[in-house]
C-alpha positions in Angstrom: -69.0 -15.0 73.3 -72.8 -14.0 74.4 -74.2 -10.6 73.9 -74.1 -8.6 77.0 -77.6 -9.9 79.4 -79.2 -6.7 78.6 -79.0 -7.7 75.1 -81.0 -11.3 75.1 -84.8 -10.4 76.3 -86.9 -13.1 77.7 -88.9 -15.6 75.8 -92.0 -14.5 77.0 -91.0 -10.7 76.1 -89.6 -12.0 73.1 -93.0 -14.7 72.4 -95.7 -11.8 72.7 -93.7 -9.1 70.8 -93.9 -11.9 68.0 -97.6 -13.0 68.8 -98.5 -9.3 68.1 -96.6 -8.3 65.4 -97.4 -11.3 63.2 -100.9 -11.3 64.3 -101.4 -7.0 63.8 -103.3 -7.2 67.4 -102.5 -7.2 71.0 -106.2 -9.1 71.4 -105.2 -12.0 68.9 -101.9 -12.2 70.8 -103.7 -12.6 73.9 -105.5 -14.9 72.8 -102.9 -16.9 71.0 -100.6 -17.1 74.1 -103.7 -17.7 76.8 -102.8 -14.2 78.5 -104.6 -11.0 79.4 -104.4 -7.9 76.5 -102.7 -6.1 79.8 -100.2 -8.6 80.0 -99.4 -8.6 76.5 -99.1 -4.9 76.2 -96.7 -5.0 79.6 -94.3 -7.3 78.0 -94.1 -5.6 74.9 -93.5 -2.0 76.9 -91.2 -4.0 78.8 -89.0 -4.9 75.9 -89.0 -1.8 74.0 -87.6 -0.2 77.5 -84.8 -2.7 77.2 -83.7 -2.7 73.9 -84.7 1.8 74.2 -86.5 1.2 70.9 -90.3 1.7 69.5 -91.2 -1.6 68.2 -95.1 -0.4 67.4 -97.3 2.7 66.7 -99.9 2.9 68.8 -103.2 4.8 66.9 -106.2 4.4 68.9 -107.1 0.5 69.3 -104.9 -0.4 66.5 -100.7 -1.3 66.7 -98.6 -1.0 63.6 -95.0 -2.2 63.0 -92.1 0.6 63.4 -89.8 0.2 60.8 -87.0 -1.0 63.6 -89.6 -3.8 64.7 -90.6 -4.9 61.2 -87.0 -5.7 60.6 -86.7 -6.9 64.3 -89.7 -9.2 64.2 -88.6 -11.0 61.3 -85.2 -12.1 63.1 -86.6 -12.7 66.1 -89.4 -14.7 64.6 -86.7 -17.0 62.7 -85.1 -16.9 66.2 -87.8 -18.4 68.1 -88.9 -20.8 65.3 -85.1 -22.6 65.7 -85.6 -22.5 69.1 -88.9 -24.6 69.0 -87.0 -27.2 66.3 -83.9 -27.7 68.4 -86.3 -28.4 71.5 -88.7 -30.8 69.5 -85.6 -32.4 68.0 -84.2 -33.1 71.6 -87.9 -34.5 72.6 -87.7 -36.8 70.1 -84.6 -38.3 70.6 -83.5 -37.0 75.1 -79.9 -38.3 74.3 -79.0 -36.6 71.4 -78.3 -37.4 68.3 -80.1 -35.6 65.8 -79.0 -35.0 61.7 -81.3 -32.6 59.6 -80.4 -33.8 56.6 -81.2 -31.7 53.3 -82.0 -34.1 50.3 -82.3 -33.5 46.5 -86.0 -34.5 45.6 -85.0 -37.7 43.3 -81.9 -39.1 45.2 -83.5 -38.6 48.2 -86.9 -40.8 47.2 -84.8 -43.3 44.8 -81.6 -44.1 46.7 -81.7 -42.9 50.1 -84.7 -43.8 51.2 -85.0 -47.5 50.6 -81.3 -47.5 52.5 -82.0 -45.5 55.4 -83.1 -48.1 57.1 -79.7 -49.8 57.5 -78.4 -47.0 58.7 -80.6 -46.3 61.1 -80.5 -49.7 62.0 -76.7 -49.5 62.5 -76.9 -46.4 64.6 -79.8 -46.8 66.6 -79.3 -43.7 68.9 -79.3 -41.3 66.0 -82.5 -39.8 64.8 -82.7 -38.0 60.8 -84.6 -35.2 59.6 -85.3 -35.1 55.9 -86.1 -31.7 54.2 -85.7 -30.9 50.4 -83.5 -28.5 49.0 -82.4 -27.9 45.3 -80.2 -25.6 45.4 -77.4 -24.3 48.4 -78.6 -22.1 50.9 -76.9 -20.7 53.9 -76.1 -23.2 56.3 -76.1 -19.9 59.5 -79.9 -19.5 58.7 -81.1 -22.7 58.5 -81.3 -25.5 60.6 -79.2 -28.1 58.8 -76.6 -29.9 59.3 -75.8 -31.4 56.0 -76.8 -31.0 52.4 -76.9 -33.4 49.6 -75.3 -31.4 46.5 -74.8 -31.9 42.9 -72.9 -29.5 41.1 -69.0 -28.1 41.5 -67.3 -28.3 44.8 -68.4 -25.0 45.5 -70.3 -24.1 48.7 -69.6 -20.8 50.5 -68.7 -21.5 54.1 -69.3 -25.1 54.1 -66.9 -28.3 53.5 -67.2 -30.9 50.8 -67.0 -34.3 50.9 -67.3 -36.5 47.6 -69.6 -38.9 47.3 -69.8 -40.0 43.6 -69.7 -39.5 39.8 -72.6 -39.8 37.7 -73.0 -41.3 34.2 -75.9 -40.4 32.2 -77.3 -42.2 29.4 -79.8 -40.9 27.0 -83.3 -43.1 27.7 -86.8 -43.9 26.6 -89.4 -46.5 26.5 -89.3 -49.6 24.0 -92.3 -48.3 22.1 -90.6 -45.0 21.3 -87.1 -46.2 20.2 -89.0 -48.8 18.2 -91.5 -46.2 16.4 -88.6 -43.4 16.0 -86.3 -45.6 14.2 -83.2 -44.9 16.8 -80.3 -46.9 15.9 -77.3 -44.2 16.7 -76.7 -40.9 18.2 -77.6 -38.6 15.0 -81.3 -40.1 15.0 -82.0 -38.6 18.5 -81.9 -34.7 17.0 -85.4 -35.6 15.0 -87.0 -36.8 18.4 -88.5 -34.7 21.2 -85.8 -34.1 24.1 -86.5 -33.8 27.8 -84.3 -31.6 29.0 -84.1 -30.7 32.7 -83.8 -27.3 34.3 -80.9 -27.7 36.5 -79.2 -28.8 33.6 -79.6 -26.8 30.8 -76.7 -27.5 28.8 -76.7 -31.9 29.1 -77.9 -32.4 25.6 -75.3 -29.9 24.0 -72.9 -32.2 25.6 -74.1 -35.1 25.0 -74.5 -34.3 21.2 -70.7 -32.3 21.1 -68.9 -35.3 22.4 -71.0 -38.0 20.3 -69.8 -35.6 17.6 -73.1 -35.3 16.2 -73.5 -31.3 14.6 -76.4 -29.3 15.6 -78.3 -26.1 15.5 -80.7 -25.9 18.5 -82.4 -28.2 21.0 -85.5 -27.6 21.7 -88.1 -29.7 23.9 -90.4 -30.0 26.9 -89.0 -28.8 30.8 -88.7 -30.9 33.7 -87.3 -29.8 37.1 -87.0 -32.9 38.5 -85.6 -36.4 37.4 -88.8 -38.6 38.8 -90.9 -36.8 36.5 -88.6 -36.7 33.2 -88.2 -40.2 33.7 -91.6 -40.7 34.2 -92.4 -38.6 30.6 -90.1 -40.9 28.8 -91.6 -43.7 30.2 -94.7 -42.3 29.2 -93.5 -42.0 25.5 -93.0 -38.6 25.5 -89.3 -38.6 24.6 -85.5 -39.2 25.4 -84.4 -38.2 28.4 -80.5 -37.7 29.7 -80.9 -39.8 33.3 -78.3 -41.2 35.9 -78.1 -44.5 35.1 -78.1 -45.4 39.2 -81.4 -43.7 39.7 -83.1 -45.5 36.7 -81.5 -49.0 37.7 -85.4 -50.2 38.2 -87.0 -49.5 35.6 -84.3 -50.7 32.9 -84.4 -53.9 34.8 -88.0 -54.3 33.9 -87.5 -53.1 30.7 -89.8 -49.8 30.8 -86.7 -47.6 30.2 -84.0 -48.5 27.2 -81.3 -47.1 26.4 -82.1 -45.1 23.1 -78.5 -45.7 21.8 -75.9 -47.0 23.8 -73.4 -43.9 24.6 -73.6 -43.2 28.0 -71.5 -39.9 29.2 -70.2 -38.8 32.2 -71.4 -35.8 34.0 -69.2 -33.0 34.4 -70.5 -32.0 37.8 -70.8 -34.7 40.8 -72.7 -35.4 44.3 -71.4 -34.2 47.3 -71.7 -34.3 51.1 -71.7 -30.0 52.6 -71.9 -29.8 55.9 -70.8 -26.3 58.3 -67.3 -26.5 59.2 -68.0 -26.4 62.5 -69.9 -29.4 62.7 -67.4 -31.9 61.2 -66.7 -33.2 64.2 -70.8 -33.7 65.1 -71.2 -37.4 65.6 -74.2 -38.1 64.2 -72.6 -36.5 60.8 -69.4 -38.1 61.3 -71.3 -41.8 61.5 -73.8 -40.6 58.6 -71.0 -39.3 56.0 -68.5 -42.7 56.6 -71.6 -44.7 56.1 -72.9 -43.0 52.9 -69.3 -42.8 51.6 -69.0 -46.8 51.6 -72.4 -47.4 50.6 -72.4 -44.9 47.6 -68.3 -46.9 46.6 -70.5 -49.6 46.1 -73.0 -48.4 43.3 
């Protein structure tokens, strides 16, 4: 149900109260919005009368923030700025059909990407937004309709659809395997490790269930899989990686296995989307697609 009409201000209230409280000045406003510094000041009187609350201090020529219209600005600001993506969303494509898709950095550039096009192709009155995201947000203050996620099945206020497991297995270039001497799992604990952020804990694992003993693991940080993969490419060391997202470069030989004991990851990819857009068609079509495409890897 919709606030009481009282309650929802005009955009152009709304729009200069904004203008002037990000800009610190009714003048810049003005400006900003192509309207006289009377008008701007009008509005802004207007809409303090109709929410009965002092958005600004007035001191001379200058305006300053009231605590209420600091807190209120930043709202109404995230406000207006969904506003101005639903209606560029519905420019670009007048009969609907829009998914803002939130992508993890690697997956996104190594396996969804070079697919996209088929869906697209399959769908042709759908339109997809891409944004990156590594970690879950909340899906009531952003504008998304659907996350890629790697982890548990755990999203607060969202539902989960399972896309795939992952195997990892511990890689590096020919050069390094060749100069190191790596022939089975115990040699890789007197080699530099590339260990990745998000996953803090994939070598202990690794080395617990190959039964090999150890003390510490120390090595360089990567926050991303492109660039890990990249570093053991470059000879820098062995890196855990998902075996689909390096299919490419152990094809042309740049990346070999360092010893042949691949592992399965404990966490796995999922589809999160808001419960109340299940039903949303362009989801609907995306998630059956990605379902069968990803049965097939």
């Amino acid at each position: 149900m919709l606030p009481a009409r009282r309650f929802l201000p005009s955009l152009s209230l709304l729009s200069a109260f904004e203008a002037a409280a990000r800009t610190g000045s009714i003048t810049a406003a003005a400006r900003e919005l192509d309207l006289t510094q009377s008008a701007v000041s009008r509005q802004i009187k207007a809409l303090e009368s109709q929410l009965g609350v002092e958005l600004f201090l007035r001191e001379r020529q200058t305006i300053r923030l009231t605590v209420a219209g600091d807190s209120y600005a930043r709202e109404i600001r995230e406000a207006l700025r969904r506003i101005s993506s639903a209606s560029l969303n519905l420019r670009a494509n007048p009969h609907g059909g829009t998914l803002n898709l939130a992508i993890l950095p690697t997956f996104g550039a190594r396996w969804l990407a070079p697919r996209l096009g088929q869906f697209l192709a399959a769908n042709p009155g759908i339109t997809i937004n891409l944004v990156t995201r590594l970690s879950p947000f909340d899906f009531r203050l952003d504008s998304i309709d659907a996350a890629i996620h790697f982890g548990d099945a755990v999203w607060p206020g969202a539902e989960l659809t399972l896309l795939m497991q992952e195997q990892t297995v511990p890689a590096c270039s020919p050069e390094f395997k060749q100069t190191h001497g790596i022939e089975q799992p115990a040699d890789l604990i007197k080699v530099p490790l590339l260990h990745l952020t998000t996953r803090p804990d994939a070598w202990e694992r690794w080395f617990s269930e190959t039964g090999v003993a150890f003390d510490s693991l120390h090595g360089m940080l990567f926050d991303q899989f492109a660039t890990a993969s990249q570093a053991a490419i470059g000879g820098l060391g062995v890196a855990l990686l998902p075996t689909f997202l390096i299919q490419d470069e152990l094809k042309r030989g740049e990346l070999v296995p360092a010893v042949d004991r691949p592992m399965q990851s404990a966490q796995r990819y999922y589809l999160a989307f808001p419960r109340e857009r299940a039903a949303y068609p362009p989801l609907v079509a995306f998630r059956d697609w990605i379902v069968r495409e990803l049965s097939k890897a």
